[in-house]
N, C-alpha and C positions, 0 to 999 in steps of 0.2 A: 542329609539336606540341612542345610543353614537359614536359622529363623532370622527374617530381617525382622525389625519395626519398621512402620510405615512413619514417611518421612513426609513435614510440612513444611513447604518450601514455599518464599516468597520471593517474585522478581522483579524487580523496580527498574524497567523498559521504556521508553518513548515510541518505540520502534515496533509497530502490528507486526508487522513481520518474522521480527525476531521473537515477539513474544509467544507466535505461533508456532514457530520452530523450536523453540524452548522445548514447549508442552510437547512436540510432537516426539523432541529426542528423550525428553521422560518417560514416553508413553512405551520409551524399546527396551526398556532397564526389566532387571529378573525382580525388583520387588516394587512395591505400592509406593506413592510418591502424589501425595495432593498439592497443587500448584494454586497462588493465592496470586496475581499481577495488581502493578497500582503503574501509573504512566508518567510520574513524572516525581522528583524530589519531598516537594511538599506534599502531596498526599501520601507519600512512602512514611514518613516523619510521625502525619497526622495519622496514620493506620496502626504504626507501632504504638507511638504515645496512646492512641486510646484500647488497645491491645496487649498491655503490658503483663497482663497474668496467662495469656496465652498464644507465647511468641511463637514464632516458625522456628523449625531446628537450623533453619540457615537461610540467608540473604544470596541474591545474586543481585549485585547491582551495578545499572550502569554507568558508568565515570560520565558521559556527554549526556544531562539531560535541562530541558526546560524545570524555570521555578527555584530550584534549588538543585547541584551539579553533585555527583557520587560522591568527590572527598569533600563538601558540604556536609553531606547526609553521614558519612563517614566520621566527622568532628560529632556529628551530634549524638552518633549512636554511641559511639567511646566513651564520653565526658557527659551521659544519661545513667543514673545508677542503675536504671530500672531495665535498659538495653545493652551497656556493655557488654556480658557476654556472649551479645549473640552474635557468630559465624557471620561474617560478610565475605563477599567474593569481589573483587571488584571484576569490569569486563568491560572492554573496550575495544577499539576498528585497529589502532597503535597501541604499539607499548614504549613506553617510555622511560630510560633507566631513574630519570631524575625523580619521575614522577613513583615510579616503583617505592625507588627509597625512601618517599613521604608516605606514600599509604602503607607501605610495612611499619613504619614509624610509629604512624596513627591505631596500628592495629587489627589492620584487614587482614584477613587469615590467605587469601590469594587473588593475583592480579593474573585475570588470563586475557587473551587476545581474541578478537572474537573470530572465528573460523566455520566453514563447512561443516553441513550438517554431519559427517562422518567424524568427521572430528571433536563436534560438540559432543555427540553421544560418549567415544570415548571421553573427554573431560567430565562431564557429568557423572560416568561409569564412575572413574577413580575418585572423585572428590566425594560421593554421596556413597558406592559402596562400606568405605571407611565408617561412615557414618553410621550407616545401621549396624553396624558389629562394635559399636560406641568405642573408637581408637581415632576420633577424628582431634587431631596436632594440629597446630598450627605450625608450619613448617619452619625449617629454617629460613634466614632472607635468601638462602644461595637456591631453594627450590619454591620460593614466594612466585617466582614468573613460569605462567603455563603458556607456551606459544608453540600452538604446531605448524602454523605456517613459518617457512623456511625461505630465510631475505636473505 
């Protein structure tokens, strides 16, 4: 049996919905996983900046929000000495190649697409799995995009 650590995840949503389907698809994962939400850009900023000796092991954040927008928050956590390395996800309704190539630019470890609950689970599975057995990459740009929806 494989000892996970228990993973502190924070998710910067506008969206009750999704923030609830979040937590619901963490709730089906084989290891411990505490979920922290903030709803919009600038309290995501204002939580980290005052949180800096006790970050979350990874960011999901969403690219469309009020106050201050994902690759906003995405500039600041980069070019913050005290946040650069923390894990950001970005997540969005689209994906967008142009915009792909500015947030891997910037930094973010992956751009997914937001999807079904079946689907969220599996993404969540592969991206935080990695984690707790501490082999979490930043991928290449050619595996930076998670989209299981099929256009």
């Amino acid at each position: 049996m494989e000892v996970y650590k228990n993973l502190n995840v924070l998710l910067a949503d506008d969206d009750e919905d999704d923030r609830f389907f979040f937590q619901k698809a963490l709730d089906t994962l084989d290891f411990p996983c505490y979920l922290k939400t903030v709803c919009d850009g600038e309290k995501l900023i204002n939580y980290l900046n005052e949180n800096t000796e006790s970050l979350p092991d990874v960011l999901f954040l969403d690219l469309n929000m009020p106050r201050k927008n994902g690759t906003e928050c995405l500039k600041a956590i980069k070019t913050n000495e005290k946040l650069k390395n923390l894990p950001v996800i970005i997540s969005s309704t689209m994906i967008n190649d142009n915009i792909a190539e500015e947030l891997y630019s910037l930094g973010a470890h992956y751009y997914v697409r937001k999807c079904e609950f079946a689907e969220l689970k599996l993404m969540l599975k592969k991206v935080l799995t990695s984690m707790t057995k501490g082999k979490f990459n930043r991928p290449t740009e050619d595996e930076f995009v998670i989209n299981f929806v099929k256009v």
